[in-house]
Each structure stands twice: as C-alpha cells, then as structure tokens.
VOPAGU-2260 file (C-alpha; in pm, 1 decimal, decimal comma):
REM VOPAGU-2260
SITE   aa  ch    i         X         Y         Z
SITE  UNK   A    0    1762,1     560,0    1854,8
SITE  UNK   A    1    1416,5     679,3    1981,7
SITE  UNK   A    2    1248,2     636,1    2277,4
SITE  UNK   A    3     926,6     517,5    2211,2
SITE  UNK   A    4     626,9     737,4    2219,1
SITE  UNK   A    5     278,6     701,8    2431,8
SITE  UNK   A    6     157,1     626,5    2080,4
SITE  UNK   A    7     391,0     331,2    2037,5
SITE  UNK   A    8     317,6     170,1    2376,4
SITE  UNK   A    9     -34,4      90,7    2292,0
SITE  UNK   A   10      79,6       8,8    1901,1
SITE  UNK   A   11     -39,2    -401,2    1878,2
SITE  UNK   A   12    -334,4    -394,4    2103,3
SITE  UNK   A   13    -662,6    -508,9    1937,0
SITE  UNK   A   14    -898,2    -252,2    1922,9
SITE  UNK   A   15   -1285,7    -314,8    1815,4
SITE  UNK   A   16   -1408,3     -16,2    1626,3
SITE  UNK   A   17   -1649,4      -0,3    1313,7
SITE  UNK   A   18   -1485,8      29,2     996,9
SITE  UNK   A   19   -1765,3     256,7     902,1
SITE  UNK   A   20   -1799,3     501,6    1165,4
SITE  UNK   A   21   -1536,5     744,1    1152,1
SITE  UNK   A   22   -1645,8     919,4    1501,6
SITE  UNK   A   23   -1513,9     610,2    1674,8
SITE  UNK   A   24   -1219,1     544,6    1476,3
SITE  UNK   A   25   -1166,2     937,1    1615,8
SITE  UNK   A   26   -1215,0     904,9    1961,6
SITE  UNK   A   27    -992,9     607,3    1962,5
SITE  UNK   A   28    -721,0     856,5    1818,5
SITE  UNK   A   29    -782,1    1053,3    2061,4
SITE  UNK   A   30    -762,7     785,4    2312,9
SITE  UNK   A   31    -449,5     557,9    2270,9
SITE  UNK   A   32    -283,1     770,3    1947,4
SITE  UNK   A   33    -308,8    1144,8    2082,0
SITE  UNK   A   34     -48,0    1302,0    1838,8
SITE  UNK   A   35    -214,5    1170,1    1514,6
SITE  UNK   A   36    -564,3    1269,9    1682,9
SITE  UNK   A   37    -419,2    1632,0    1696,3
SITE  UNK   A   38    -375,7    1642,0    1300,6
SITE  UNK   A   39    -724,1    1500,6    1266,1
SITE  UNK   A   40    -964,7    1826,7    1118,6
SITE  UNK   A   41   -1234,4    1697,9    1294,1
SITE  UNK   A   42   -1491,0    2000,8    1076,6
SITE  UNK   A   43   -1401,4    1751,3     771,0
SITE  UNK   A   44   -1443,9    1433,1     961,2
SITE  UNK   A   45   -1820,9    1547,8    1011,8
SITE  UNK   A   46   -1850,4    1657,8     659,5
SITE  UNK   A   47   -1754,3    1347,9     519,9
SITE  UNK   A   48   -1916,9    1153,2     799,6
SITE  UNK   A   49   -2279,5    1285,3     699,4
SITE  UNK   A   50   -2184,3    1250,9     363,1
SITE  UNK   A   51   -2110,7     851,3     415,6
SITE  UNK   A   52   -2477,8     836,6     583,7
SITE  UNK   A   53   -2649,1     938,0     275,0
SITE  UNK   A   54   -2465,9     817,7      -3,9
SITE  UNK   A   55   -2249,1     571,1     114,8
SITE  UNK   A   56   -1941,2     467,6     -21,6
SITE  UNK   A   57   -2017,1     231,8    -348,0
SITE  UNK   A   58   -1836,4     -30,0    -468,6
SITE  UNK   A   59   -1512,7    -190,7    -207,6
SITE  UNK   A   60   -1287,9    -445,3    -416,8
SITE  UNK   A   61   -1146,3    -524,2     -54,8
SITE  UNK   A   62   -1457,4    -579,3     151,7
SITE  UNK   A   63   -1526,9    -883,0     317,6
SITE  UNK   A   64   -1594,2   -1204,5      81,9
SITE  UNK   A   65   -1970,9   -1256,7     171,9
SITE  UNK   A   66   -1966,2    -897,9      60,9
SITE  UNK   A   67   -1806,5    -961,0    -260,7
SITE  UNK   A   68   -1483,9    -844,3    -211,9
SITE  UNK   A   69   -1148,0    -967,2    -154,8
SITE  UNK   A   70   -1025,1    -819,8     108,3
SITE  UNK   A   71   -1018,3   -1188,6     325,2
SITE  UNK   A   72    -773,4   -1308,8      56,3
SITE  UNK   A   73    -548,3    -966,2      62,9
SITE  UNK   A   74    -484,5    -976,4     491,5
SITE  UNK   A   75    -425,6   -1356,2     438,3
SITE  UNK   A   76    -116,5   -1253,6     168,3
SITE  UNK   A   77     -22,9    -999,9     387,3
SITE  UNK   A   78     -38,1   -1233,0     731,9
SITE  UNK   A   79     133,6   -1483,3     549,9
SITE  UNK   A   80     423,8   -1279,0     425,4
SITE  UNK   A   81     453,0    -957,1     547,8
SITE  UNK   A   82     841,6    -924,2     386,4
SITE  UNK   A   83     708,0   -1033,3      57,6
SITE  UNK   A   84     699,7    -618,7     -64,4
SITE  UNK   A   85     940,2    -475,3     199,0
SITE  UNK   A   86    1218,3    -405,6     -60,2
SITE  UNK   A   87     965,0    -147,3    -217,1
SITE  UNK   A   88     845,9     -36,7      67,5
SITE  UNK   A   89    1170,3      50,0     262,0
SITE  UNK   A   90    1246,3     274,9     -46,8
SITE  UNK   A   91     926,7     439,3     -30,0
SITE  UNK   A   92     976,0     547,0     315,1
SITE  UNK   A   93    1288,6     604,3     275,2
SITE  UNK   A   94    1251,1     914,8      17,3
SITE  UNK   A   95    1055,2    1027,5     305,6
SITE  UNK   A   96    1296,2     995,4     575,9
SITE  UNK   A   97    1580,2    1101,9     350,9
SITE  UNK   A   98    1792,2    1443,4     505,0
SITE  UNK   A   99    1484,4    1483,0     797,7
SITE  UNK   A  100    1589,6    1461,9    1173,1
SITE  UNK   A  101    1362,1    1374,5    1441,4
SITE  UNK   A  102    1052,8    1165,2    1445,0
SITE  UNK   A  103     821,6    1176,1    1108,6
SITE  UNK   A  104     447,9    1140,4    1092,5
SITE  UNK   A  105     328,1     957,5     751,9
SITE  UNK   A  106      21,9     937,3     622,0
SITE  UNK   A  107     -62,1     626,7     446,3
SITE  UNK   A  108    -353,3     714,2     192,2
SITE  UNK   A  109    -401,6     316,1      36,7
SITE  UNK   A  110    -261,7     165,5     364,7
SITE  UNK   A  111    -511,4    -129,3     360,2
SITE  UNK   A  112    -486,3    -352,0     703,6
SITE  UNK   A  113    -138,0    -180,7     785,8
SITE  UNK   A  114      74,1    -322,6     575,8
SITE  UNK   A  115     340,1     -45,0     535,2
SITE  UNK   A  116     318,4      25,2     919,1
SITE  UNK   A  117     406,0    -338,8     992,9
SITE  UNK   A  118     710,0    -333,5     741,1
SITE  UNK   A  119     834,8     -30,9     901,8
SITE  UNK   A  120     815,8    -166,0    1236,2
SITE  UNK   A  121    1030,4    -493,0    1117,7
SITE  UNK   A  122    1273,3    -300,6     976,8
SITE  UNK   A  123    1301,0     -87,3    1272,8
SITE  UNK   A  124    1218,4     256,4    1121,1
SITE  UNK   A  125    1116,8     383,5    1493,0
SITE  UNK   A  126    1130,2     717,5    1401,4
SITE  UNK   A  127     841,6     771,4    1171,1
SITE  UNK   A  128     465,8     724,8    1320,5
SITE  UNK   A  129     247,7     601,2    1056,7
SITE  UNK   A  130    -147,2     685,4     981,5
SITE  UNK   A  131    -294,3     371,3     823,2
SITE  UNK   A  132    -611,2     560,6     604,6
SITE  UNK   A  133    -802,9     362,7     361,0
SITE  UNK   A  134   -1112,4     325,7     128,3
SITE  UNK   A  135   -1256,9      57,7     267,9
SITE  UNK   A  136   -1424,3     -19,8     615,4
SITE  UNK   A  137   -1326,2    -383,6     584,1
SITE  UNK   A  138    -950,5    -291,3     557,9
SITE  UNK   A  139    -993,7      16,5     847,5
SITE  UNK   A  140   -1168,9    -239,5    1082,7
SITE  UNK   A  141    -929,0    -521,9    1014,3
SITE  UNK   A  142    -637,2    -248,9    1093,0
SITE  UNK   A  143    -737,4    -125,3    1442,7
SITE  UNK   A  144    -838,1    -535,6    1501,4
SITE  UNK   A  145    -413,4    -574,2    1484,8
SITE  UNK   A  146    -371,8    -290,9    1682,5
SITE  UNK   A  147    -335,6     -18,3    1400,8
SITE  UNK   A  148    -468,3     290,6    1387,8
SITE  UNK   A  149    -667,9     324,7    1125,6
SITE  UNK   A  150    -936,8     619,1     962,9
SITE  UNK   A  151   -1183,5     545,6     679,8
SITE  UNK   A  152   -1121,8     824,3     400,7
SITE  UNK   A  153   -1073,5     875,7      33,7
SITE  UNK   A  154    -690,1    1006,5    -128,2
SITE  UNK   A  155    -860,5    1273,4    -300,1
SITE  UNK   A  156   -1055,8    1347,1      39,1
SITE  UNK   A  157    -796,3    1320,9     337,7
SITE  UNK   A  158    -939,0    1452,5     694,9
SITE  UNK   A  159    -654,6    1591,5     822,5
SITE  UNK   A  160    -568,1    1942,1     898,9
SITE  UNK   A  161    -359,0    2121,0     649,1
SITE  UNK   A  162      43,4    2182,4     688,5
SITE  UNK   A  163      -6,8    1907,5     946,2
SITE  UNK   A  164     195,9    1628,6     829,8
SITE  UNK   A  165     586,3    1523,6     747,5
SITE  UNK   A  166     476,1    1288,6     434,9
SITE  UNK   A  167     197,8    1121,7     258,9
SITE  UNK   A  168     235,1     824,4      77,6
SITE  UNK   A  169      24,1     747,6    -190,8
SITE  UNK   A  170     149,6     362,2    -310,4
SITE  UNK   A  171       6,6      -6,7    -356,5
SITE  UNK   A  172    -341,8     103,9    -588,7
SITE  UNK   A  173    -258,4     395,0    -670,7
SITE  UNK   A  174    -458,3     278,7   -1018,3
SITE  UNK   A  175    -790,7     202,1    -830,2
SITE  UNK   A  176    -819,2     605,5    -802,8
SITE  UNK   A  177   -1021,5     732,5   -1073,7
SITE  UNK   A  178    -831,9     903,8   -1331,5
SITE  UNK   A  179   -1042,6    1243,6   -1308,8
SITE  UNK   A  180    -931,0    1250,1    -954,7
SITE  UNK   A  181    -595,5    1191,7    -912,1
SITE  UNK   A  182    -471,4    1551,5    -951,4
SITE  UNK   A  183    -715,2    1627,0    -644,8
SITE  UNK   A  184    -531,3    1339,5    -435,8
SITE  UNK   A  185    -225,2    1526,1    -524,7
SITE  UNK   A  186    -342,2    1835,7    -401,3
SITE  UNK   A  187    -459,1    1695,4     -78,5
SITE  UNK   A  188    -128,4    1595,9     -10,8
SITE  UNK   A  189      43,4    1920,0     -70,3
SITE  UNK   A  190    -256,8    2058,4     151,2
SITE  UNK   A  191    -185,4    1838,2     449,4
SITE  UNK   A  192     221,0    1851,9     390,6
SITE  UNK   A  193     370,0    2074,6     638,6
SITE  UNK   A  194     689,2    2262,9     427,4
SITE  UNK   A  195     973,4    2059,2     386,8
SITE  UNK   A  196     733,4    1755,7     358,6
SITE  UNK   A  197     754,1    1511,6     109,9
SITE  UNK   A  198     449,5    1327,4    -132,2
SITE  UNK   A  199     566,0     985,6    -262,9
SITE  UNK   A  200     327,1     841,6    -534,2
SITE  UNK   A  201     397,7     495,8    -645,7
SITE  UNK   A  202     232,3     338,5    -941,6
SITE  UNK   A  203     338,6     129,5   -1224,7
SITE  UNK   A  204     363,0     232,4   -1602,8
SITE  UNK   A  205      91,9     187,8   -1856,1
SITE  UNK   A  206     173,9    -137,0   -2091,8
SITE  UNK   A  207     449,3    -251,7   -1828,8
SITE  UNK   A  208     507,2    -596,1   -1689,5
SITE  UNK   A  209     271,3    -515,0   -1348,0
SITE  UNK   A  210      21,2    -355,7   -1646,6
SITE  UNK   A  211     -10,4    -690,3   -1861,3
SITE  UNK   A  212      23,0    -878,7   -1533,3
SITE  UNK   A  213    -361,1    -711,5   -1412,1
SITE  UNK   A  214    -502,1    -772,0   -1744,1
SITE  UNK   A  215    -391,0   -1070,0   -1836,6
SITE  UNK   A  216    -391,0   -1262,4   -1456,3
SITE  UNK   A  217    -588,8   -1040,8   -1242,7
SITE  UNK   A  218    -833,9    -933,6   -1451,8
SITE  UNK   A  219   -1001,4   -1284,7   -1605,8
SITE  UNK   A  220    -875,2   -1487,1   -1277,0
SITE  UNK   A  221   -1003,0   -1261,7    -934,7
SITE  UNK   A  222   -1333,5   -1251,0    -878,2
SITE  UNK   A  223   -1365,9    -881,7    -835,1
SITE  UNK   A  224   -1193,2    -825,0   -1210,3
SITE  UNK   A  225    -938,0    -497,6   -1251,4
SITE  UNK   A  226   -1035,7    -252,0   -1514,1
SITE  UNK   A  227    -807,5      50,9   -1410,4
SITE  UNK   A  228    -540,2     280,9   -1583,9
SITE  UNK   A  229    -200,1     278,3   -1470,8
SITE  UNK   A  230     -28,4     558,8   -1539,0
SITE  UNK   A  231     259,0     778,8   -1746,9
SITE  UNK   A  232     574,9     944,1   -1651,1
SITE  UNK   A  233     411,4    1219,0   -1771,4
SITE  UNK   A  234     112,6    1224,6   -1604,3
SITE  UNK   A  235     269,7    1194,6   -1251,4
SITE  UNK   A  236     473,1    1467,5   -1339,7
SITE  UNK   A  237     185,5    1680,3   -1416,3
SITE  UNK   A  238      -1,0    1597,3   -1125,2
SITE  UNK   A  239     311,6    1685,7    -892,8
SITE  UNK   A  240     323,3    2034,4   -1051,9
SITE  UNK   A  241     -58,1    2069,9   -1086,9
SITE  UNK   A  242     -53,0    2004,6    -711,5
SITE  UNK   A  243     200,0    2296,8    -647,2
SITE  UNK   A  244     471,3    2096,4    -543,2
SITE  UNK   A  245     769,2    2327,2    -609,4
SITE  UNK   A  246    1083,1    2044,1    -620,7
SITE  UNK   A  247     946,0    1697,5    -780,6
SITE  UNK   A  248    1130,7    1409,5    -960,4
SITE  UNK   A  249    1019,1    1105,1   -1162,9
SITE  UNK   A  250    1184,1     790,1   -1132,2
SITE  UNK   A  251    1184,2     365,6   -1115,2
SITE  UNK   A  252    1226,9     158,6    -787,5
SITE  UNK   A  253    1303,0    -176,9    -773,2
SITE  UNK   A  254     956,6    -338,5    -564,1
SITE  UNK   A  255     985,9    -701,2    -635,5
SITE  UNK   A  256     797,4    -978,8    -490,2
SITE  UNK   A  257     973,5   -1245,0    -249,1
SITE  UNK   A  258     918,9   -1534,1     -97,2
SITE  UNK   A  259    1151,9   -1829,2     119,7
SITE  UNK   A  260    1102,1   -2149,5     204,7
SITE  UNK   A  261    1325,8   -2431,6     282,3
SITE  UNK   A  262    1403,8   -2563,1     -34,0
SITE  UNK   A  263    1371,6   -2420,1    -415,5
SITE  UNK   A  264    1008,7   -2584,2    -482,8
SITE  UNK   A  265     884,8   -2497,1    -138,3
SITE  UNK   A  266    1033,0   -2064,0    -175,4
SITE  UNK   A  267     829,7   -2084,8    -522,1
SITE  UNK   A  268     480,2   -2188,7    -406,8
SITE  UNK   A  269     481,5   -2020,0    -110,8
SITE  UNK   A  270     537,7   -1682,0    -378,1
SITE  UNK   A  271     267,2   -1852,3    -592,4
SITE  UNK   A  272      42,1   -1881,3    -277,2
SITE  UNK   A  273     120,0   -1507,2    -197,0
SITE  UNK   A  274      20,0   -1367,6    -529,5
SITE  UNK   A  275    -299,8   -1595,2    -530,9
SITE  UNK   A  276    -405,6   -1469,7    -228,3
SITE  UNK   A  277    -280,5   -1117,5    -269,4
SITE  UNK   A  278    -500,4   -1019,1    -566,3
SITE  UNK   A  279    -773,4   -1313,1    -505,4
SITE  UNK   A  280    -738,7   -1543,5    -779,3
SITE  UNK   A  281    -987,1   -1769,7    -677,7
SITE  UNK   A  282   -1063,3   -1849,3   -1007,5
SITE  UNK   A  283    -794,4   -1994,0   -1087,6
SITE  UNK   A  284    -803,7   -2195,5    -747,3
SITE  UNK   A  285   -1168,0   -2300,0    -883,6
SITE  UNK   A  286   -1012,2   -2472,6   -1210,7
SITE  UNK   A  287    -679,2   -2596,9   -1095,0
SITE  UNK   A  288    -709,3   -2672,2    -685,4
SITE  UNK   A  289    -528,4   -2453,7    -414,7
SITE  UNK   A  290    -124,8   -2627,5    -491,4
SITE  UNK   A  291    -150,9   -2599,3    -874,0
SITE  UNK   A  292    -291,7   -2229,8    -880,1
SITE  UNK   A  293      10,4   -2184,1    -623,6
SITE  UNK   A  294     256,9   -2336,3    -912,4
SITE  UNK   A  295      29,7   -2176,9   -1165,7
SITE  UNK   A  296      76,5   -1816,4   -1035,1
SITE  UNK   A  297     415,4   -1856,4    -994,7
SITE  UNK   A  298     531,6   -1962,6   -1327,2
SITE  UNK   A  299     311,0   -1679,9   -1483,7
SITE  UNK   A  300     423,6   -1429,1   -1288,1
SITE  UNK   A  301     819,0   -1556,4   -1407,8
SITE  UNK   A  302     711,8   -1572,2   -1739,4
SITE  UNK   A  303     536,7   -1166,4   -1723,1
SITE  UNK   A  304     786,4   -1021,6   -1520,5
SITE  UNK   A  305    1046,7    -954,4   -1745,4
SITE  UNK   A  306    1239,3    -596,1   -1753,7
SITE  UNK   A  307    1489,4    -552,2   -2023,6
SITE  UNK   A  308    1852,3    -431,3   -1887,9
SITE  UNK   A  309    2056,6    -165,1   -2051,7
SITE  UNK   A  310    2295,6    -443,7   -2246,1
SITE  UNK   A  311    2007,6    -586,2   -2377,3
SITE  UNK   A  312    1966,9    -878,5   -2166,7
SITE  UNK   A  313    1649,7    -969,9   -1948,5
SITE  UNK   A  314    1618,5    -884,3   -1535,3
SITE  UNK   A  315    1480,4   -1181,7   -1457,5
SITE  UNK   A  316    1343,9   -1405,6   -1155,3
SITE  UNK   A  317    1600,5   -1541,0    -927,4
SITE  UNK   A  318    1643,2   -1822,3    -695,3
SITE  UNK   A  319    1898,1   -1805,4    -439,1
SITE  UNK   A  320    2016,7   -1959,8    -112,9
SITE  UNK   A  321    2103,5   -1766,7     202,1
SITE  UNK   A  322    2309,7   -1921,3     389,9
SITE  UNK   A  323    2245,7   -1730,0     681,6
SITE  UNK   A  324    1923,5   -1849,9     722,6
SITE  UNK   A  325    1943,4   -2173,2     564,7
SITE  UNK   A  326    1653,1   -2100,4     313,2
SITE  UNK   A  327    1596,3   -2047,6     -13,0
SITE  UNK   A  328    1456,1   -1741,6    -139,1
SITE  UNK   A  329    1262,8   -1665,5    -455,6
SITE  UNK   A  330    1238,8   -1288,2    -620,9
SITE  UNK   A  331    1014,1   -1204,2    -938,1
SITE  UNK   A  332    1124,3    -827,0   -1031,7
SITE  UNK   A  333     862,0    -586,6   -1065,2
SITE  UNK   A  334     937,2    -200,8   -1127,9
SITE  UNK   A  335     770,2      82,7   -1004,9
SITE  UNK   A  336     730,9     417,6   -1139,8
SITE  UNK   A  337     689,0     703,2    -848,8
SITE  UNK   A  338     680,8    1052,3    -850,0
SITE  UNK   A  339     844,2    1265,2    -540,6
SITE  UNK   A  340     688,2    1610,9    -480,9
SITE  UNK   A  341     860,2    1764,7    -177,2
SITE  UNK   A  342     706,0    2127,3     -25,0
SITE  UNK   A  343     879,7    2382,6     -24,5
C-alpha cells in the first residue's frame, strides 16, 4: 500500500480552468499536481500554444452540444456508469503495471473527462498517477471541473518531456486519429517513455462486431456521424516497430460493456441508456422517445455483439444475478485488439 502523494490530496477538488488555454491548465500543474508539472516540456507547450491561436483546432466530435458536439451526452454515460468499461480498462492498466515496483505515472492520450483515472481510483490502483490529455477543450475543462488534471494536446503531438514517463496509453478512439498519423502517435510515445516503459494501444479490428456496431448504429443514429478506420493486427504491429519499440506483442482483451440494476429489465435499459448516451444517439431518441431508444440500443447492441468461440459456438450477452449485491447485471461482449510496445 501507498501513502498518498501531495498530488493525490488535492485529486477531487473542482478546479476552473479554460479548456483552451494550455498556460493555465500548466500553472495549475504546477500548482496542486507538481510531479506531472515536472514532465511537462513547457518549450512545446508554447509551440503548440501559438499554434492553437492561429489555426485553431478544427472539428471536436466531443465539444459541448450548442457547439455541435457530443461531448454533454459522453460525461452523462460516463457519470452515470463509471464501471460500465472497467473490465477493459483494469487490463489496460494492468499491462502497464505488470512486473514494475513503485508508483507509475501514465499518460492518458484519449482520456476524455477522466474516465480511466476514475476507474483506477475505484479499483484502488493507488500506485499509478494518471495524466488525463485530450483533443478537446470541452473534455479538458470538464476534467479539471471533477478535480482531474487535465492538458489539451494531440496523440501524435504530446507536450511532455522525453524519457519522462512510466506508460502511455493510447485506448477508447484510438480510430478518431487520422490514419496518416498514427505511426507519429506511436513515436511520441516511445519519445516520452522512459526505458522499461510500456505503450498500450487499444483499438478494435476492421469488419469486427465494435466495426459494424459504428457503421451501422453510430454512424446513421449520433448526430456527429463516425466515418473512421479501425484498424489491423498488422498495422498495430507495424506502428509498434515503426515507433522503435524493441519488445511488442499483439493481442485481444475482453472490454465488454455492463450494466446492473435491480431486476433483469431494469440492468438492460440502464446498458441501453449507457450506450445511447455514450456515443449520442439522439437520433434515435428523436424517432423512438428516451425508454424505447434505451430498449432499442440494447437489443441492437445483443444482436451485433456476437464473437464466435473456438468450438464454434457464439460468446454472447449474459444476464446474471449477484447475489452479493442483490442485482442483476447485464454484459454485451465486445473485443479489443491492442498492441503492447514496451522500451527497452
């Protein structure tokens, strides 16, 4: 067990800061979250901080609605159910924390509002310190509002200094990165890795379940759409070795969705609700009404989610009741396909 850290003792508080201006989200760092603030190349913060005031940073799926994005509808998901991915995401950290001693700092290069941070902190992972980084200033600004730290930069474009950190995650929209610049995202995190580090990057395979499942739901029914390539085995793997990482594996994790509630109907729309809000299906809550897009969701996410077993059978959803808790609880499978680069 660790003690906690200065850093953890201010972990929670709401914190105003832009989502937008990086020198504030900095001096906060430096404020209540010293040790991240110390891996923070503050020469690339400016660079990328001038950069922002010219050009600014496009298009943001996850912006605020009266912005056009759906980034109200993703917190909600997340505030609603933080547990609903923490099967995933306790592996993903996991091939992090695997044979290291001692406290680990992670960056988390997709890390929206905080998500993994909050999972980690639930399962009681005290001894990794994780950097919440994201795309969008709705997401950064929503982050620090919980009590997160949180800094506004691209994957292929990190800010902090190199050989500085123990891993960098790369997981949850991995897609939304453009294909010609994925290899650079992987070579930002072998730049910031310090040796011994570890790069996790978690997507989902091209023509998969999760594939069909954002062209066929996502897509037509969110009001943002989602035209992006997933990707191959082989691609990660080239990208891992492109990157320089010297010891790298490809490989499938189990990252279901689940949901309880207190009896079978109840665990099933409140998964429904979960994936309506998650990816913003507010179409379908247009032509159906909030309860049957909840029902809606639900059964076509069962019906998608389908992975065939090695005896030819079907992994399929499940409902089950834990008696421990006296609820129900509802899992649709859904697996991954991540690449681990670990520097040597």
């Amino acid at each position: 067990m660790y003690a906690p850290t200065e850093d953890q003792a201010v972990m929670g508080h709401p914190i105003r800061v832009s989502g937008i201006d990086l020198s504030a989200q900095v001096e906060q760092l430096r404020r209540h979250f010293p040790d991240i603030h110390r891996r923070v190349d503050l020469a690339r913060v400016e660079s990328w901080q001038s950069e922002l005031a010219k050009n600014g940073l496009g298009k943001d799926d996850f912006g605020a609605e009266e912005a056009g994005g759906r980034g109200g509808d993703y917190v909600r998901a997340q505030l609603q159910n933080v547990g609903a991915r923490a099967h995933g995401i306790r592996q993903l950290v996991d091939l992090i924390r695997r044979g290291r001693l001692g406290r680990q700092t992670i960056v988390d290069l997709l890390g929206g509002d905080g998500l993994v941070q909050r999972v980690c902190a639930m399962l009681g992972f005290t001894d990794v310190e994780v950097m919440t980084c994201d795309a969008s200033p709705h997401m950064v600004e929503t982050a620090w509002r919980a009590g997160i730290p949180a800094l506004l930069q691209r994957a292929e474009r990190q800010l902090f200094r190199s050989g500085s950190v123990d891993g960098v995650l790369l997981a949850y929209g991995t897609h939304h990165i453009p294909v010609d610049m994925r290899r650079l995202a992987a070579e930002e995190a072998y730049r910031v890795l310090r040796p011994g580090g570890t790069f996790v990057l978690h997507d989902f395979l091209t023509g998969s379940p999760t594939d069909i499942w954002f062209s066929m739901i996502v897509d037509p029914y969110s009001t943002t759409g989602h035209q992006y390539e997933h990707f191959t085995d082989d691609e990660i793997q080239e990208h891992l070795i492109k990157a320089g990482f010297e010891s790298y594996q490809v490989r499938e994790v189990n990252d279901p969705y689940m949901a309880t509630g207190r009896t079978r109907e109840e665990a099933e729309i409140e998964l429904g609700k979960y994936l309506v809000n998650m990816y913003g299906l507010n179409r379908a809550r247009e032509a159906f009404g909030d309860l049957r897009a909840f029902r809606w969701a639900a059964d076509k996410a069962q019906s998608i989610f389908n992975y065939p077993d090695a005896n030819g059978t079907f992994k399929k959803s499940t409902m089950e009741y834990l008696d421990d808790q006296g609820l129900w609880r509802f899992t649709i499978p859904r697996i991954a396909l991540v690449g681990v680069g670990r520097k040597m």
